[in-house]
LOTORDREN-767241 format. One line per field, with one value per atom (N, C-alpha, C): x, y, z; residue number from 1. Coordinates in Angstrom, 1 decimal. Layout:
N
c1 = c(X  ...)
c2 = c(Y  ...)
c3 = c(Z  ...)
k = c(NUM  ...)
This chain:
191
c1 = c(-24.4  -25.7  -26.5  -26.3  -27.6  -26.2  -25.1  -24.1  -23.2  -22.8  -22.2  -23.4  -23.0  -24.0  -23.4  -24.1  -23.4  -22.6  -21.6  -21.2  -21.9  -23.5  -24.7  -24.7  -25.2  -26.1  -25.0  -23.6  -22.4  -22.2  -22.0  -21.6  -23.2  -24.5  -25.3  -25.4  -24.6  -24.5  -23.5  -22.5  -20.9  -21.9  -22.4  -23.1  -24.2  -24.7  -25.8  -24.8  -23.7  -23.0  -22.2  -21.9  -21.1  -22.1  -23.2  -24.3  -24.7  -24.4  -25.2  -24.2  -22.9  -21.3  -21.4  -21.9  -22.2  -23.5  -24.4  -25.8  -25.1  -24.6  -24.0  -23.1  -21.9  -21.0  -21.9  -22.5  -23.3  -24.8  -25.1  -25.6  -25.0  -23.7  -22.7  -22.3  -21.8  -21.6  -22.4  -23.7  -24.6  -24.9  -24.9  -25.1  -23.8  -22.8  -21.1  -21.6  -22.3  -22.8  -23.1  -24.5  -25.6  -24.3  -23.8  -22.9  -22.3  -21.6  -20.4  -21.6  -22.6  -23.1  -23.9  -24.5  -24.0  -24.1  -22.9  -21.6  -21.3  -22.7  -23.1  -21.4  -21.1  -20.1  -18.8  -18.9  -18.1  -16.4  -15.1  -14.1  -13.3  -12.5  -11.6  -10.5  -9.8  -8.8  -7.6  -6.4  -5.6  -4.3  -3.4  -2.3  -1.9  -1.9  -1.7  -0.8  0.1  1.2  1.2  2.0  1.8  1.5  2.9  3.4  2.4  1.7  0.5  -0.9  -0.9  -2.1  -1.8  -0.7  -0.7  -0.5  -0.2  -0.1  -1.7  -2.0  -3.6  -4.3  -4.0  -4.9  -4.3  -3.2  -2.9  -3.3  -3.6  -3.8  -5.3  -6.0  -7.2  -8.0  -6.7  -7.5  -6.5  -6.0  -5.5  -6.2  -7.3  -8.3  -8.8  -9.4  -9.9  -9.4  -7.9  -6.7  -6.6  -6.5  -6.7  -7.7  -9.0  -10.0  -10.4  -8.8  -8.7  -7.5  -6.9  -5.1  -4.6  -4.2  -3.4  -2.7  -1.5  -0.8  -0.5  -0.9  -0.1  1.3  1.7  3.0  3.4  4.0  4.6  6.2  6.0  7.4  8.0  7.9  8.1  7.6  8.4  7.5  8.2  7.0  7.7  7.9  9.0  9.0  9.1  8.6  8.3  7.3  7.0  6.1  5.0  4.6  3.1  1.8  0.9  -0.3  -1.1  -1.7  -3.1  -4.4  -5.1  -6.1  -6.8  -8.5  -9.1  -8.6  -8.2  -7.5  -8.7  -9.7  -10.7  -11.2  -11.6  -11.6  -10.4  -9.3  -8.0  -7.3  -8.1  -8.4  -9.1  -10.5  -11.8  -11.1  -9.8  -9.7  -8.9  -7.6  -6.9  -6.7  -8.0  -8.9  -9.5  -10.0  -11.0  -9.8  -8.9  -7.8  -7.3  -7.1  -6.6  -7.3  -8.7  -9.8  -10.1  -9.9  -10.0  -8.9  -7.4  -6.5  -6.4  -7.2  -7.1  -8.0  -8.8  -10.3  -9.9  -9.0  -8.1  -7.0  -6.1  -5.2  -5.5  -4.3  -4.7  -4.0  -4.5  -3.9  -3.0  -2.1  -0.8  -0.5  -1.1  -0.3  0.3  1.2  1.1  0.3  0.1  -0.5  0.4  1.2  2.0  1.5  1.9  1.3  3.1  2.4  3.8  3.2  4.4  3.7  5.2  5.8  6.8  6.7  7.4  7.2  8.1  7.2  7.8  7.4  8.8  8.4  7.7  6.8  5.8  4.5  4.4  3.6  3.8  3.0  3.0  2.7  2.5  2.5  1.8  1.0  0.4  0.0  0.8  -0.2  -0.6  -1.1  -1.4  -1.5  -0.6  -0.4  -0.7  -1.2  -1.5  -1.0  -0.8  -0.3  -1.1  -3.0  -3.5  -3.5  -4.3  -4.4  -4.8  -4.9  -5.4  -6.5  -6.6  -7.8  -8.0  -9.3  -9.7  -9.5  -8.9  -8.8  -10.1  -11.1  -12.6  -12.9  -12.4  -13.2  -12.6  -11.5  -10.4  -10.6  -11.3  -11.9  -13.0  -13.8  -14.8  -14.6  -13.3  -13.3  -13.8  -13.5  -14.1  -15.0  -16.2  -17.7  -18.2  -19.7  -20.3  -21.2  -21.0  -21.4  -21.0  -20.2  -18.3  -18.0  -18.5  -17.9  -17.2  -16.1  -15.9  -16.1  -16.7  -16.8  -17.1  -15.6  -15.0  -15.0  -15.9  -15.6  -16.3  -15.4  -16.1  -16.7  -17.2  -17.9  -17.7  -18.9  -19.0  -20.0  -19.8  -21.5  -20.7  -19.6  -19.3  -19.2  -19.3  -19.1  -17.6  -16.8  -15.8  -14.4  -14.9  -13.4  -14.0  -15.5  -15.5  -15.8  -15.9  -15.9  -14.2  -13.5  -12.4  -11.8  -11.8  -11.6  -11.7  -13.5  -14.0  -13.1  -12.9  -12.4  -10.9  -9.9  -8.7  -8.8  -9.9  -10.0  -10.3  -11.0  -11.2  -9.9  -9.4  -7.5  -6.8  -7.3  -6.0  -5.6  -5.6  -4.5  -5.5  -4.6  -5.2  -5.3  -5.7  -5.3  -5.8  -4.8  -4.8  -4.4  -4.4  -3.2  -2.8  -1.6  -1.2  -1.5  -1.8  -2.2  -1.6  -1.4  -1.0  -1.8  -1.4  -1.6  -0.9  -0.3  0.7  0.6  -0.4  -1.5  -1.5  -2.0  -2.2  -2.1  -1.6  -0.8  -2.2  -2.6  -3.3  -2.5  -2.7  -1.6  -3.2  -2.6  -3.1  -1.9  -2.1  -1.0  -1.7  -1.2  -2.0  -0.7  -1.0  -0.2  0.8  2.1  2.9  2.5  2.1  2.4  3.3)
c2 = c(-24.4  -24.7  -23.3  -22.6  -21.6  -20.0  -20.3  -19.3  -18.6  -17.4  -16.6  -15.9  -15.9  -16.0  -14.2  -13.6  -12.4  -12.7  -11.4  -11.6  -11.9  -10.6  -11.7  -12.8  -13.7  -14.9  -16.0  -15.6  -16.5  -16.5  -15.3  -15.1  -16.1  -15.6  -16.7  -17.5  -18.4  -19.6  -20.4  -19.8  -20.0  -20.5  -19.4  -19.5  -20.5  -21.2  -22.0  -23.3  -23.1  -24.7  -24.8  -23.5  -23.3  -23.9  -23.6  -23.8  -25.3  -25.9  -27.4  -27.8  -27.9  -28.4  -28.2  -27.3  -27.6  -28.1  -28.1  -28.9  -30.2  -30.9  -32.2  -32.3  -31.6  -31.8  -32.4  -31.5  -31.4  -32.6  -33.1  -33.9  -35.4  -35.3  -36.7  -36.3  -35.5  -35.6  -36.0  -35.7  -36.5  -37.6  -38.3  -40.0  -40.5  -39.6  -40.5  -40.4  -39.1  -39.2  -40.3  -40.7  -41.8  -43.1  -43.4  -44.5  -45.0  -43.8  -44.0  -44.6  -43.7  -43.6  -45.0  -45.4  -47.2  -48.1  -47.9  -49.0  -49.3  -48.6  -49.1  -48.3  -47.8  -47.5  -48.2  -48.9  -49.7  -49.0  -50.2  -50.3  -51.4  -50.8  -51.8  -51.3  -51.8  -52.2  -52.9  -51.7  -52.4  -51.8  -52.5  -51.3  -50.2  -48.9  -47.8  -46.9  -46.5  -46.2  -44.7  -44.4  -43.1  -41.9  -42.1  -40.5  -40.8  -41.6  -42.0  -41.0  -41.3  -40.7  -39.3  -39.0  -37.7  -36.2  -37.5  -37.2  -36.8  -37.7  -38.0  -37.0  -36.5  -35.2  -34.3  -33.8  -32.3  -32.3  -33.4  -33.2  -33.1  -33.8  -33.6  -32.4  -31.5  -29.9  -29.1  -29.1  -27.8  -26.8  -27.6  -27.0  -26.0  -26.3  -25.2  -24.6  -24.4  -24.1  -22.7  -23.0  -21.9  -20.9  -21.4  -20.4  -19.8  -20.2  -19.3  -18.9  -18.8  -18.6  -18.6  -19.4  -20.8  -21.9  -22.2  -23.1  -23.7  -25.1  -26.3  -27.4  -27.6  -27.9  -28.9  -30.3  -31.7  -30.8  -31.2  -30.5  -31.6  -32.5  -34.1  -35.4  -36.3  -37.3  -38.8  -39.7  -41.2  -42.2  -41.6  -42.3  -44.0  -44.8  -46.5  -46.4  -46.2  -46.6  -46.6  -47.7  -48.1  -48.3  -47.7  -47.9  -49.1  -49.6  -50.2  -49.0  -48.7  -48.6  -47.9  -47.8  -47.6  -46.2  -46.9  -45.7  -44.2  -44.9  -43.6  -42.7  -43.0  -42.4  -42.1  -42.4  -42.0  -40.7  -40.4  -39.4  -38.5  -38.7  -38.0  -37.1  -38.1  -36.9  -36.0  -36.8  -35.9  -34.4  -34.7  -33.7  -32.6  -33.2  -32.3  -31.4  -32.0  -31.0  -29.8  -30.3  -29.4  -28.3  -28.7  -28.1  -26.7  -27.3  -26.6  -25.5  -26.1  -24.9  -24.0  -24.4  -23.4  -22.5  -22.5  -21.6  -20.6  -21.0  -20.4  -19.6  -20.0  -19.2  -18.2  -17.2  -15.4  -15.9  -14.9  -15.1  -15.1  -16.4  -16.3  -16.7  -17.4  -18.8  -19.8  -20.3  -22.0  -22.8  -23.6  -24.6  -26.2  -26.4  -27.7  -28.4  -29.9  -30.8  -32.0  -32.9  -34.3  -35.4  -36.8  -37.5  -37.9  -38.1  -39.3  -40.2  -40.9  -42.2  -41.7  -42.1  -42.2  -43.2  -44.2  -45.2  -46.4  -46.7  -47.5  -47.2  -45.7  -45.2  -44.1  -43.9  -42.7  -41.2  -40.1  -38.9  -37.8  -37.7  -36.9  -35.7  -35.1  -33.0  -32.3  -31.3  -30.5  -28.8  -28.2  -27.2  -25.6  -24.7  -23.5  -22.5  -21.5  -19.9  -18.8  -19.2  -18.3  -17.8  -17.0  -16.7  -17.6  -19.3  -19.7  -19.9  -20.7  -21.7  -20.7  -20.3  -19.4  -19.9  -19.8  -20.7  -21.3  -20.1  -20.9  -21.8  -22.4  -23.4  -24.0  -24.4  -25.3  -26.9  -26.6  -27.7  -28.7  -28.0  -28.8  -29.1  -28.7  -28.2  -30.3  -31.3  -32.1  -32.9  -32.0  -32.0  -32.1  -32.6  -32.7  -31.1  -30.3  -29.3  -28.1  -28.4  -27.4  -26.4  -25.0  -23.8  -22.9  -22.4  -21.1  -20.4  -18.8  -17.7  -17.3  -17.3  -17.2  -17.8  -18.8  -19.8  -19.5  -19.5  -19.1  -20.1  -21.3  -22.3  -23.7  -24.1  -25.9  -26.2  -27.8  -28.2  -27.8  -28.3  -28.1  -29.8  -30.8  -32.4  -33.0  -32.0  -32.4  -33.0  -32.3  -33.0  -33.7  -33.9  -34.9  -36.6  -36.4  -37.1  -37.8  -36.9  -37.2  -37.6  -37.4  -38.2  -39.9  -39.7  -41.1  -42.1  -41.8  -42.6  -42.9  -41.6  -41.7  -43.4  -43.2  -43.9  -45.2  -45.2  -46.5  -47.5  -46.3  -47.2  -47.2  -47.3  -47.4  -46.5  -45.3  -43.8  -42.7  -42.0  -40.4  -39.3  -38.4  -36.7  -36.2  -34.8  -34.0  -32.5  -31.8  -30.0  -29.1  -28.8  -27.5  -26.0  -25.2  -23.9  -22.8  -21.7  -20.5  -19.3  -18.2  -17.1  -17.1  -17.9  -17.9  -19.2  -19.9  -20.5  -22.0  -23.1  -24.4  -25.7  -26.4  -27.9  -28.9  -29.6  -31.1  -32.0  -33.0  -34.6  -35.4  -36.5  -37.6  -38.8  -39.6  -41.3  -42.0  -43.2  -44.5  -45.5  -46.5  -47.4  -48.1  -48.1  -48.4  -50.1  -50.6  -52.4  -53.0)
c3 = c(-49.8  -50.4  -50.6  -49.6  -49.8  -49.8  -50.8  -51.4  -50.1  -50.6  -49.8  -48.6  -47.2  -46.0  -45.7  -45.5  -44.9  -43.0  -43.0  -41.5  -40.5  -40.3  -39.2  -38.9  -40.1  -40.4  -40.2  -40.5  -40.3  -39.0  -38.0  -36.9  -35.6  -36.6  -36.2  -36.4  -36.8  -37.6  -36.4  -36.4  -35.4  -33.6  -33.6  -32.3  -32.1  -33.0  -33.0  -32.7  -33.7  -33.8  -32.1  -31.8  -30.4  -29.2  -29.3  -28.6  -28.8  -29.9  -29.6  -29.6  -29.7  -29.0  -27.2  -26.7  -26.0  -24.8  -25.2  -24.9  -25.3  -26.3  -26.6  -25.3  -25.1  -24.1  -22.6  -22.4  -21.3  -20.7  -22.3  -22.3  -22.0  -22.4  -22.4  -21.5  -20.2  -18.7  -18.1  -18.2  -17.3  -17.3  -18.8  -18.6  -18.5  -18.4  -18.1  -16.6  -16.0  -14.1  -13.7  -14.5  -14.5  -14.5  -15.4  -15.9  -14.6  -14.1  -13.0  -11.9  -10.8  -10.4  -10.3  -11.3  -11.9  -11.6  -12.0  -11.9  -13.6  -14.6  -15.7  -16.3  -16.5  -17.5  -17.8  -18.9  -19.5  -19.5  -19.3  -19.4  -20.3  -20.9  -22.3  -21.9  -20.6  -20.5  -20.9  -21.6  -22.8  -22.4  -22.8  -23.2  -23.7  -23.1  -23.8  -23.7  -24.8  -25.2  -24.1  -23.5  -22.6  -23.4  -24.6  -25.5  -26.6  -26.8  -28.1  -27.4  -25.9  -25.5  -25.1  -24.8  -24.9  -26.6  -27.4  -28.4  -29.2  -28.9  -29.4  -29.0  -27.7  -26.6  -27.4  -28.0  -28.3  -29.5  -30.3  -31.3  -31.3  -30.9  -30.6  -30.2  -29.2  -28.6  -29.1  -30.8  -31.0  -31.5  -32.1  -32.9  -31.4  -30.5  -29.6  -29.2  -29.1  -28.7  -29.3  -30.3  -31.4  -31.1  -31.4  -30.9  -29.8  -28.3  -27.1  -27.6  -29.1  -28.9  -28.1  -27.6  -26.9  -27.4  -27.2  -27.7  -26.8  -27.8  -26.3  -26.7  -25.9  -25.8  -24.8  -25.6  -25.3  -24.3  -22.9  -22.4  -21.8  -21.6  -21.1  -21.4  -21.8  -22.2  -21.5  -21.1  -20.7  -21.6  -22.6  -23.4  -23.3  -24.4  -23.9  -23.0  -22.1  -21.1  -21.1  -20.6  -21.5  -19.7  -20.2  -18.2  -19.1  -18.4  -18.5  -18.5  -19.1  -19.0  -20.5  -20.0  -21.3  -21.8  -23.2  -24.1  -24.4  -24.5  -24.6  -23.5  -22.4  -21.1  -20.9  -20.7  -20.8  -21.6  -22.9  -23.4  -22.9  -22.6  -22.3  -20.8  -20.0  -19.0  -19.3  -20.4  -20.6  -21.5  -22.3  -22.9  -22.0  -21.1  -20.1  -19.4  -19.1  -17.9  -19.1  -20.5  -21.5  -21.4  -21.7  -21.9  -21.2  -19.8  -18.9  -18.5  -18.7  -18.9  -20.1  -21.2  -22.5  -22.3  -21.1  -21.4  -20.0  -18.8  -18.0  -18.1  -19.6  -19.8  -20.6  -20.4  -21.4  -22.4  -23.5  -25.2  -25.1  -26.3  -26.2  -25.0  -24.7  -23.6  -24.0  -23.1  -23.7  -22.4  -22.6  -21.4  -22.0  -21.3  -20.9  -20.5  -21.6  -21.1  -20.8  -20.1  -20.0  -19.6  -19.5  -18.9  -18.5  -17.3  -16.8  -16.0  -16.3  -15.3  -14.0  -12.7  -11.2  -10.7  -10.4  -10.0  -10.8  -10.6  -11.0  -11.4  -11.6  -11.9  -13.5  -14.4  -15.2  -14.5  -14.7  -14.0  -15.0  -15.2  -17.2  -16.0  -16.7  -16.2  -17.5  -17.0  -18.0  -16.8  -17.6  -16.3  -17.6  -16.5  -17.3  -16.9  -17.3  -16.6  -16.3  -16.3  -15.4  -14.3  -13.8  -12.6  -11.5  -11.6  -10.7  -10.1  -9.4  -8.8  -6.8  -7.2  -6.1  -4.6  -3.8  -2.4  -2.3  -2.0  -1.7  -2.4  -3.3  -4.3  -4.3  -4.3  -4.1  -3.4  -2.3  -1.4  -2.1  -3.0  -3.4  -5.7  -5.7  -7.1  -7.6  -6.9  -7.7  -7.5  -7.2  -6.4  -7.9  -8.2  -9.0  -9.1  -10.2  -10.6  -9.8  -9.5  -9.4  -10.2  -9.9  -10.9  -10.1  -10.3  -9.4  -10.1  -9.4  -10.0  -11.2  -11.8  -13.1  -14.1  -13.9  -14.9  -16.0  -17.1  -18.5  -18.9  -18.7  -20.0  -18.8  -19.0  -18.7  -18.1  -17.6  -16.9  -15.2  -14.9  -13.3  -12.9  -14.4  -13.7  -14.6  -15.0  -16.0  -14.9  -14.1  -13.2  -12.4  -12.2  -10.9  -12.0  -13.2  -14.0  -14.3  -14.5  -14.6  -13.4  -12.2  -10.9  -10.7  -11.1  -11.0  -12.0  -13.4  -14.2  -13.8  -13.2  -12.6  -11.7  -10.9  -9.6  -10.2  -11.0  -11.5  -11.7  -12.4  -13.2  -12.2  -10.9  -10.2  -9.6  -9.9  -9.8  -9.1  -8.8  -7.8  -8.7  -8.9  -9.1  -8.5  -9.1  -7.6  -8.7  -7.7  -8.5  -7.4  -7.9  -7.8  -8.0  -7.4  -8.0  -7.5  -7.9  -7.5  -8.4  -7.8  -8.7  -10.3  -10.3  -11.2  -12.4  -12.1  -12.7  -12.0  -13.0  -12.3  -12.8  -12.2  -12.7  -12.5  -13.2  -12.8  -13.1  -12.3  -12.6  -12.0  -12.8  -12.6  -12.5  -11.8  -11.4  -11.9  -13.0  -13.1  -13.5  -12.5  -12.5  -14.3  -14.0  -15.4  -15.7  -17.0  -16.9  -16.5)
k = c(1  1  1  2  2  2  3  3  3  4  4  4  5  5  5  6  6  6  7  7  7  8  8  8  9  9  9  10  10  10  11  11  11  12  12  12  13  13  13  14  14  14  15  15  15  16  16  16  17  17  17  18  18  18  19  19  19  20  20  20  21  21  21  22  22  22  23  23  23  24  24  24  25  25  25  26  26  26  27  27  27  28  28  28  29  29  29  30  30  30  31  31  31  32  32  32  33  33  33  34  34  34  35  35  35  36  36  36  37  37  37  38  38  38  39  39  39  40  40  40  41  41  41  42  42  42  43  43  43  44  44  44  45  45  45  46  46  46  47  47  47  48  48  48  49  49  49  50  50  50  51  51  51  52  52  52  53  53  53  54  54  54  55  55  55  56  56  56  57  57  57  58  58  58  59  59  59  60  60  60  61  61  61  62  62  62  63  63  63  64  64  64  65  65  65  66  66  66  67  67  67  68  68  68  69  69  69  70  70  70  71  71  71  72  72  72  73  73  73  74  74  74  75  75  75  76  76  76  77  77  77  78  78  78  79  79  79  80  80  80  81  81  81  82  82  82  83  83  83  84  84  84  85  85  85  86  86  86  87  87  87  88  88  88  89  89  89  90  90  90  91  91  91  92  92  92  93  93  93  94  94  94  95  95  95  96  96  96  97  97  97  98  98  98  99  99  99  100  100  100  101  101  101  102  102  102  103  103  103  104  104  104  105  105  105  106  106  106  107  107  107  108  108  108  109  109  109  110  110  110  111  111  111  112  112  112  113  113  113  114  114  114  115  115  115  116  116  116  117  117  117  118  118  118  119  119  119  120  120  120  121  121  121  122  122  122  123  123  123  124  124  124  125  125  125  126  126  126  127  127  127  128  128  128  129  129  129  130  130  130  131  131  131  132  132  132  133  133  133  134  134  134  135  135  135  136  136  136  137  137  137  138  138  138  139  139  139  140  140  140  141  141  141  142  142  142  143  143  143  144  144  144  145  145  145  146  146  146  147  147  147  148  148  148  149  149  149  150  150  150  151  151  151  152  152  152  153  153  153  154  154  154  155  155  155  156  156  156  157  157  157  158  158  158  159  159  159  160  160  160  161  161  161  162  162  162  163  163  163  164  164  164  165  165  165  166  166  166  167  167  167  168  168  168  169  169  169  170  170  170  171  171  171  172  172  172  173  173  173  174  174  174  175  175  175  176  176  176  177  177  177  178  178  178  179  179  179  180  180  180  181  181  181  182  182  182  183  183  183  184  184  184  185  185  185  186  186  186  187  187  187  188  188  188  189  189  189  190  190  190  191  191  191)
């Protein structure tokens, strides 16, 4: 509408939209808080295809993926195997753990994602090759407004959000970490 923008005015343009992507983000963690906190936040518990929801997440976070150059990458899949639970929250974590390993890892990473079945259960990770989750912080990383250090970007309620919803469906998560980067899984029971 208003033609060719010079680099400035674009580069202030980029940052304005970056900035209300996240005030929006941060806005919708806290009434997901409120929701949990509750009891108010709604569940639509259904059948959901394992390799559909993990499909859905990479396709969903390639686009940011990109803008940390980072690639992400299906390395195991439960094929057939179907969990119960809400397909959109089911997303919303599996998003957030992405999220969180794309903004962790250095350019030209991959950050791996899977899902297999053990047992009676599904098993979804999303693991990265940064440097890792600081010991000190480790203990409280899924405390409500949780940052260590280093953290480039967020509110600090993305994992204690994604906990609550885990727990809802049934299932635990948890991670692994080293210097050598870091795994999240989550368990939710197979139909």
């Amino acid at each position: 509408k208003f033609g060719e923008l010079n680099e400035k005015t674009q580069r202030m343009l980029e940052l304005a939209n970056r900035n209300s992507d996240h005030l929006g983000r941060l806005i919708n963690d806290i009434l997901d808080m409120e929701k949990i906190a509750s009891g108010a936040m709604e569940f639509n518990i259904v059948n959901v295809d394992s390799d559909k929801a993990i499909d859905s997440a990479l396709n969903t976070n390639e686009g940011y993926a990109l803008r940390y150059n980072v690639n992400l990458q299906i390395i195991k899949r439960a094929t057939g195997v179907n969990i119960h639970a809400d397909e959109m929250r089911l997303h919303q974590v599996i998003a957030n753990l992405i999220s969180n390993a794309i903004k962790y890892s250095p350019a030209q990473a991959v950050v791996e994602l899977s899902a297999v079945q053990i047992n009676n259960m599904v098993r979804f990770s999303v693991r990265d090759y940064g440097t890792g989750i600081p010991e000190n912080f480790r203990s409280h990383i899924f405390n409500r407004f949780s940052q260590a250090n280093n953290a480039k970007a967020g509110t600090g309620l993305g994992l204690n959000i994604a906990r609550s919803i885990v727990e809802y469906l049934g299932g635990q998560i948890d991670f692994v970490t080293s210097e050598q980067g870091t795994e999240f899984y989550f368990d939710l029971p197979c139909v």
